[in-house]
C-alpha positions in Angstrom: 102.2 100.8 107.9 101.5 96.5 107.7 98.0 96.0 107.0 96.4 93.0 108.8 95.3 91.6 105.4 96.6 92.4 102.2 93.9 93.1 99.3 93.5 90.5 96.7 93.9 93.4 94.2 97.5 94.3 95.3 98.7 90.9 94.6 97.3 91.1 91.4 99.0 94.1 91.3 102.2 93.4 91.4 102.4 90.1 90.1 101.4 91.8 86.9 104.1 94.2 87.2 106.3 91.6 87.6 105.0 89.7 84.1 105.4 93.2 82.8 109.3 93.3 83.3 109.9 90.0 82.5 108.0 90.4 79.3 109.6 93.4 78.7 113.2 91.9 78.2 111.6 89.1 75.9 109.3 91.3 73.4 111.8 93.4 72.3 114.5 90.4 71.5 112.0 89.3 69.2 111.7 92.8 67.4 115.2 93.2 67.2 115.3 92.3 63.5 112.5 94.5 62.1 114.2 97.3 64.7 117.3 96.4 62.5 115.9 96.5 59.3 114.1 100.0 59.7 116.4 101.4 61.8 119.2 100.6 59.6 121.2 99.4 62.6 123.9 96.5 62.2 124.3 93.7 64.7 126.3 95.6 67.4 123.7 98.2 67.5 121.0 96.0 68.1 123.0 93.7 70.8 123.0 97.4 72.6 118.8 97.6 72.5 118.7 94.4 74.6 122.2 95.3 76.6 121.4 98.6 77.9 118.3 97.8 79.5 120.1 94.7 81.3 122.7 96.6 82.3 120.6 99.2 84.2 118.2 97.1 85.5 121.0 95.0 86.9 122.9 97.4 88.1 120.5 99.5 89.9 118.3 96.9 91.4 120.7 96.9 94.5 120.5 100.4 95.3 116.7 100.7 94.1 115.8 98.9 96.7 117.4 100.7 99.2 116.0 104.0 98.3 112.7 102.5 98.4 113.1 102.2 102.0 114.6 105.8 102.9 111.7 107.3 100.5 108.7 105.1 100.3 107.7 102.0 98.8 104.6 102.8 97.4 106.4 106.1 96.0 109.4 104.6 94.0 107.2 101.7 92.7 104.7 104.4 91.0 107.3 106.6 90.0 109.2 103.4 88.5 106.2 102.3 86.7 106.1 106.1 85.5 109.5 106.2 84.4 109.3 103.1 82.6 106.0 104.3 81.0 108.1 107.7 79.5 110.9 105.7 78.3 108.8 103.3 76.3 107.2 105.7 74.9 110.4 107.3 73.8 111.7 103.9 72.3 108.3 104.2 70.6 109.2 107.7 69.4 112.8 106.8 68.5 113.8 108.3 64.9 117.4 106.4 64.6 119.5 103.5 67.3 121.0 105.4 69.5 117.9 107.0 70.8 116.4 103.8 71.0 119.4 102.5 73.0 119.1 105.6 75.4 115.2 105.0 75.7 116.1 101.3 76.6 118.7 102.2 79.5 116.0 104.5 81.0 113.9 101.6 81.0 116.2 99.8 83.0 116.5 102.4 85.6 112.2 102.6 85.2 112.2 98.6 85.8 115.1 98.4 88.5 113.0 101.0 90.6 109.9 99.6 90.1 110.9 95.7 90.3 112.7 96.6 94.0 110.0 98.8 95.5 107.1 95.6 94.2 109.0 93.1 95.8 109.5 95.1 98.8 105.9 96.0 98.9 104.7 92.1 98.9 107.1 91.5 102.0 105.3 94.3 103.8 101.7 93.5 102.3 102.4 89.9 103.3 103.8 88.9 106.7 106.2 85.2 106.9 104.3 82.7 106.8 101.7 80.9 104.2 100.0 84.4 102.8 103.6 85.1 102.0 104.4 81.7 100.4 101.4 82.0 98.2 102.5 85.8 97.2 105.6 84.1 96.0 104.3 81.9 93.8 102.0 84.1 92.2 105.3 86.2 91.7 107.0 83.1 90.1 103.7 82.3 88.3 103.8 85.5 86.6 107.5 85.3 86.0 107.4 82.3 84.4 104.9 83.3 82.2 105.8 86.6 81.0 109.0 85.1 78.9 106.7 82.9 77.3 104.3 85.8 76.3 106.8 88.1 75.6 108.1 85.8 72.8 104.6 85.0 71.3 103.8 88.9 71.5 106.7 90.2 70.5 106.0 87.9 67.1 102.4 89.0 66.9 103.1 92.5 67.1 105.8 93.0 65.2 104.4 90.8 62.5 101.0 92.6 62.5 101.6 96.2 64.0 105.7 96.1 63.5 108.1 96.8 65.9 106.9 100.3 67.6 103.8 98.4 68.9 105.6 96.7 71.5 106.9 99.5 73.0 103.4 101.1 72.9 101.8 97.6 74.6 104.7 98.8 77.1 103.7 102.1 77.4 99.5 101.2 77.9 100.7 98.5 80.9 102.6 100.3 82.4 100.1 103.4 82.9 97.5 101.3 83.5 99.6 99.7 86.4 100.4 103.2 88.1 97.1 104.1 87.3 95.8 101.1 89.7 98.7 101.3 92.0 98.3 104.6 93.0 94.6 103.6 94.1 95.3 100.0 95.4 98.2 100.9 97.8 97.2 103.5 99.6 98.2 102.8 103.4 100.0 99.3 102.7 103.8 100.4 102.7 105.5 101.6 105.9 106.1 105.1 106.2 109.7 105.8 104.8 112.7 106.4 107.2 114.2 109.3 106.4 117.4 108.6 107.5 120.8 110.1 105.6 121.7 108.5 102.2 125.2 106.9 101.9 125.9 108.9 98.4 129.4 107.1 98.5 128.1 103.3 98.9 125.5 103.7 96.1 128.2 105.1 93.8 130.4 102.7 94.6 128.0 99.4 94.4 125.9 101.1 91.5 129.4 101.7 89.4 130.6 98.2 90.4 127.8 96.4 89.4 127.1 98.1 86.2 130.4 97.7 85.0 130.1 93.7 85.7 126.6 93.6 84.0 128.7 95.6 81.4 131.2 92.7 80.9 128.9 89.5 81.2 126.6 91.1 79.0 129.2 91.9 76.6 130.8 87.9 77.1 127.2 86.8 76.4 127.0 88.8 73.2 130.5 87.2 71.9 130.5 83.9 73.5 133.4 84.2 74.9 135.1 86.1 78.0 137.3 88.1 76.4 140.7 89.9 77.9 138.4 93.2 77.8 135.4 91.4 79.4 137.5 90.0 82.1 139.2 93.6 82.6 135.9 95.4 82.8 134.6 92.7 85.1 137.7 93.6 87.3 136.8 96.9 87.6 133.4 96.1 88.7 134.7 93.9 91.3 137.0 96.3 92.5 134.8 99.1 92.7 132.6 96.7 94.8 136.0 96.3 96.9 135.6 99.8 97.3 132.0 100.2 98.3 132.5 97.1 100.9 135.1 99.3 102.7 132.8 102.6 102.7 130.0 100.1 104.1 132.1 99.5 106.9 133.3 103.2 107.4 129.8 105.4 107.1 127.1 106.1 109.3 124.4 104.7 107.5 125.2 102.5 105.0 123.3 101.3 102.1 123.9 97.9 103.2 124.1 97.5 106.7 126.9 94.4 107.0 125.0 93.2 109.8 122.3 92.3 107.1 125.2 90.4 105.2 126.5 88.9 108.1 123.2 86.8 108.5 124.8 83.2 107.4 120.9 81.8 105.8 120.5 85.4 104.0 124.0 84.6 102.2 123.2 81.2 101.2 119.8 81.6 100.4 121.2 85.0 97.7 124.0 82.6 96.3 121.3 79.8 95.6 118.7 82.3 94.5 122.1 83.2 91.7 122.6 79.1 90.5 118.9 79.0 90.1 118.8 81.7 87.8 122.3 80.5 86.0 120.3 77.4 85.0 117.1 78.6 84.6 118.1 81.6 82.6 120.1 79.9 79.7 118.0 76.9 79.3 115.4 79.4 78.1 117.5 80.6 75.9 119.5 77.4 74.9 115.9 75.5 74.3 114.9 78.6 71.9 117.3 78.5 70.0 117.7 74.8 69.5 114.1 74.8 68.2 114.3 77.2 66.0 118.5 76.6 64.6 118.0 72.8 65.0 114.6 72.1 64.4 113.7 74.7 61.9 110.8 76.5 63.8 110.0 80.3 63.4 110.5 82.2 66.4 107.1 82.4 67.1 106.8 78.6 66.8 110.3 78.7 69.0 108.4 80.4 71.9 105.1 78.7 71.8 107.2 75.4 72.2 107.7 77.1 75.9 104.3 77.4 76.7 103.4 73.6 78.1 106.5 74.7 80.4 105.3 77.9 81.7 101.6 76.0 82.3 103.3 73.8 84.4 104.8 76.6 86.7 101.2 78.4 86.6 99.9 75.3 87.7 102.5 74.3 90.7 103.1 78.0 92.1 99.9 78.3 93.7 100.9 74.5 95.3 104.2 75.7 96.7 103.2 77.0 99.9 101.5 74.0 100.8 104.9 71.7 100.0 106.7 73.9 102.3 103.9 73.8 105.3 104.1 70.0 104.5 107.8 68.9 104.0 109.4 71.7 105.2 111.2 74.9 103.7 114.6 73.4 103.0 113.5 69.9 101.5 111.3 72.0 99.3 113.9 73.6 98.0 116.1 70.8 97.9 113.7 69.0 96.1 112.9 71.9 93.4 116.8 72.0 92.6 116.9 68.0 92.6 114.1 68.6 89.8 116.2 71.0 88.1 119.2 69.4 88.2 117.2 65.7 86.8 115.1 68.0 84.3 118.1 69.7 82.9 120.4 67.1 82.3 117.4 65.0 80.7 116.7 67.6 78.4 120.6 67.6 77.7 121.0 64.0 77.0 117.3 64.2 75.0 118.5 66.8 72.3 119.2 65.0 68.8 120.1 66.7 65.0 117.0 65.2 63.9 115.1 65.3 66.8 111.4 66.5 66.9 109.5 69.1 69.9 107.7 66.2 71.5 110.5 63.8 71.5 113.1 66.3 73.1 112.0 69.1 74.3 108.4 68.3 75.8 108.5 66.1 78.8 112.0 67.7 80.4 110.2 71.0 79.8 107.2 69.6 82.0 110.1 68.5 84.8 111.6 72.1 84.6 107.7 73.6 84.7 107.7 71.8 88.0 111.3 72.8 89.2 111.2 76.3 88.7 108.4 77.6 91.4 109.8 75.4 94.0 113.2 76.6 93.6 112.1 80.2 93.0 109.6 80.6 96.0 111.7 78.7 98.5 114.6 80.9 97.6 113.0 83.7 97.7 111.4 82.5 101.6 114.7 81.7 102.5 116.3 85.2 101.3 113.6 87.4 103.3 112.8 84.9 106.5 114.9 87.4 108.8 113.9 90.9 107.0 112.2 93.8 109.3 110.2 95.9 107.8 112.6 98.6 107.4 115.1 96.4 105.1 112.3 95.3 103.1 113.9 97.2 100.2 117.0 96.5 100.8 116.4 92.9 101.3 114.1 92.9 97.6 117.1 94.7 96.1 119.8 92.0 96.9 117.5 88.9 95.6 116.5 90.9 92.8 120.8 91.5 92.1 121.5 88.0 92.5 118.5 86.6 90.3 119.8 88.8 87.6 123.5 88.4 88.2 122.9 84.6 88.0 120.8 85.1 85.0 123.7 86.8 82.7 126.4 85.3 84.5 124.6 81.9 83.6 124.3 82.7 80.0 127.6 84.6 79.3 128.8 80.7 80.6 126.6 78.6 79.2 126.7 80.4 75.3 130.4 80.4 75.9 130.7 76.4 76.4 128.2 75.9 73.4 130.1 78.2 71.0 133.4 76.2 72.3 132.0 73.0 71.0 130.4 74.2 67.8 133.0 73.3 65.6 130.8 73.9 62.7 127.6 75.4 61.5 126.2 72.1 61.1 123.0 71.4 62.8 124.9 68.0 64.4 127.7 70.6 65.8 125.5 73.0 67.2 123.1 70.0 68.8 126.4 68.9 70.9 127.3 72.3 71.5 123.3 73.0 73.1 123.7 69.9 74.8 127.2 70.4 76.9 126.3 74.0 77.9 123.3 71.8 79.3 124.8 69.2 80.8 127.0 72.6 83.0 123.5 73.6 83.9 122.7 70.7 85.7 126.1 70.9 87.1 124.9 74.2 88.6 121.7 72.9 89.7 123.2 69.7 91.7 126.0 72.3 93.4 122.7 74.2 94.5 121.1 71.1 95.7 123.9 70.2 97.9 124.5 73.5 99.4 120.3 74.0 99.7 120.9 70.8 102.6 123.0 73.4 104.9 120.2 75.8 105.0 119.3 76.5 108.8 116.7 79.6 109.5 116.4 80.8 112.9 113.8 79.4 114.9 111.1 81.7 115.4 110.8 84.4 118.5 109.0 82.4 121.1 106.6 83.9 123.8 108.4 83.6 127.4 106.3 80.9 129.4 103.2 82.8 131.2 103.3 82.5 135.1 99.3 81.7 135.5 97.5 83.3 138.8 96.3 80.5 141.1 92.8 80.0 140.4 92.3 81.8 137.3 89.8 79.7 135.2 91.5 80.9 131.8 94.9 79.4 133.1 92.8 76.3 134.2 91.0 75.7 130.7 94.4 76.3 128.9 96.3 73.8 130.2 93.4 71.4 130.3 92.2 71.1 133.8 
């Protein structure tokens, strides 16, 4: 069941579950060279620490959601967080690679379920309107600010504890969070359906999407989009060819396509997928540049994130308030305006001999500002016409197309760099940072454009009541 007013406390809850995953993909890229060095592993095998756990959580978000709504919010959120808890631990445990690559795929599956039935639990938690706004941008608060902490973790820990500590910190967080969820959500999911499961469609979409996590993943490794990448990719998409015909066939489908037919639910996904292909990259790009450019340690490459992710702390909270005040769509307009204007500053800033506070700083504090705005109005947009029995599904497709815009973004973006890196030169990789840049903002200004056609349905309106003659409630309504 909805309750009437959603605890504090379950907020809290999972907007720390959601710093969790996000901090979980950004720890573990910073251990990867101490994993390397004790592990013995070469570079390939390490790519495949990081690559299996995107590959699962991308590929299962879709149907995760889903079957938290045939089985229970509250129920696939615990057992995700439980999941995710054993895995960790077994990365922890892992004697040689290719147990610590399987531990890291189960994670994926851990965070997919976990990340799907959290979202889908604040929708429910959280009815459309203000309380929901504010959700959000705790939710992008907390995203935000898990990549930065991940990175300055991940250095801490591994420095100090080495490596198998941050799959431990993984393993304490996540218990902790089941621990709390499974006192703080009792009676605030709906009861689950119970309805037949479309075995086909999740095969179909789960196999599709996995193999096209599988490619971009593997183009973002190589900086290219290989023959092979593009092949794989094709499969994906033709397995999804597949699953869109059994959609159509089957009883009950995994995803209804009346849900896709809904016009602002499509635009508001596809937006919520350009966000995410600049937003991603730039993270990435900016690292990088500090640290290959600049000559930071990686630690030093992620603090120089933090006056960004204060930003977003600070305007998340604020977001609600633009929308009540300007209106959903020019919010979101205006966040992707800021993206775009951020982006290509920090593209036009970046110099060989450049220094943190005259390149990076103030565009990070514009992109700070973009990213809630963009994030929570996306996120409005994607779930305005949700009932409570697609709650899942609904979490499970913005969740797909978040992550989907986030490796699509940066299998792209590292491409167009590594394209106009003609040497190892600091001056050559400076250009290349700043034209895989400068196709970020290009992304960010498409998005602003198409944000402009955004049209929600009106609101249900009460039919006009037919007042009694002489009734004095009537009377005092209307004023007399």
């Amino acid at each position: 069941m909805t309750v009437a007013r959603a605890p504090r406390g379950a907020l809290a809850l999972l907007a720390s579950t959601q710093l969790l995953l996000i901090l979980d993909t950004a720890i573990v890229n910073v251990a990867l060279p101490s994993i390397g060095q004790d592990l013995g592993s070469g570079s390939a095998g390490l790519s495949w620490v990081a690559n299996a756990y995107l590959i699962t959580f991308g590929g299962l978000l879709l149907l995760g959601g889903r079957v938290a709504d045939l089985f229970g919010h509250r129920r696939i959120f615990l057992g995700g967080l439980g999941l995710l808890a054993a895995a960790s631990a077994l990365g922890a445990l892992a004697p040689n690679a290719r147990a610590l690559v399987a531990a890291r795929a189960v994670q994926g599956i851990g965070a997919a379920l976990a990340a799907a039935a959290a979202f889908a639990l604040l929708l429910v938690l959280f009815p459309e309107g203000p309380g929901r706004h504010r959700a959000l941008g705790a939710f992008a608060a907390m995203g935000g600010l898990g990549g930065v902490l991940g990175t300055v973790l991940g250095g801490v820990l591994t420095d100090v504890l080495g490596w198998r500590s941050t799959f431990w910190l993984n393993v304490v967080a996540a218990v902790v969070l089941l621990l709390l969820g499974s006192v703080r959500l009792k009676g605030t999911a709906h009861s689950p359906t119970g309805r037949g499961f479309d075995l086909a469609g999740a095969l179909t979409a789960t196999g599709g999407l996995g193999l096209i996590a599988y490619a971009l993943v593997g183009g973002a490794e190589n900086g290219r989009l290989s023959a092979a990448t593009l092949g794989t990719a094709g499969a994906g998409l033709a397995l999804l060819a597949v699953f869109a015909v059994v959609e159509n066939r089957t009883a009950v489908p995994l995803v209804p396509p009346a849900v896709l037919a809904r016009p602002s639910l499509r635009l508001a996904n596809a937006l919520s997928g350009l966000a995410q292909m600049t937003l991603f990259p730039m993270f990435f790009l900016v690292s990088l540049y500090l640290q290959s450019v600049l000559g930071y340690e990686p630690l030093g490459g992620g603090l120089g994130l933090l006056p960004l992710s204060l930003v977003v702390v600070a305007v998340a909270p604020q977001t609600g308030r633009l929308i009540l005040r300007i209106g959903l769509t020019r919010t979101m307009t205006l966040g992707f305006a800021l993206l775009c204007a951020g982006t290509l500053w920090l593209a036009l800033a970046l110099t060989a001999d450049g220094t943190f506070f005259s390149t990076v700083l103030a565009p990070s504090l514009l992109l700070g500002a973009a990213l809630p705005l963009v994030m929570v109005t996306t996120n409005v947009a994607a779930t305005a016409e949700v009932a409570p029995e697609e709650t899942g599904l609904a979490s499970g497709l913005v969740n797909t197309s978040q992550q989907f815009g986030s490796v699509l973004g940066l299998a792209i973006l590292v491409a167009v760099a590594a394209a106009r890196t003609e040497s190892a030169t600091v001056a050559a990789r400076t250009t290349g940072f700043r034209a895989a840049l400068l196709l970020g903002a290009t992304f960010a200004a498409i998005a602003a454009l198409l944000s402009v056609r955004l049209r929600l349905p009106a609101p249900a309106t009460a039919p006009p009541r037919q007042d009694r003659a002489g009734d004095p409630a009537a009377s005092q309504t209307r004023g007399e």
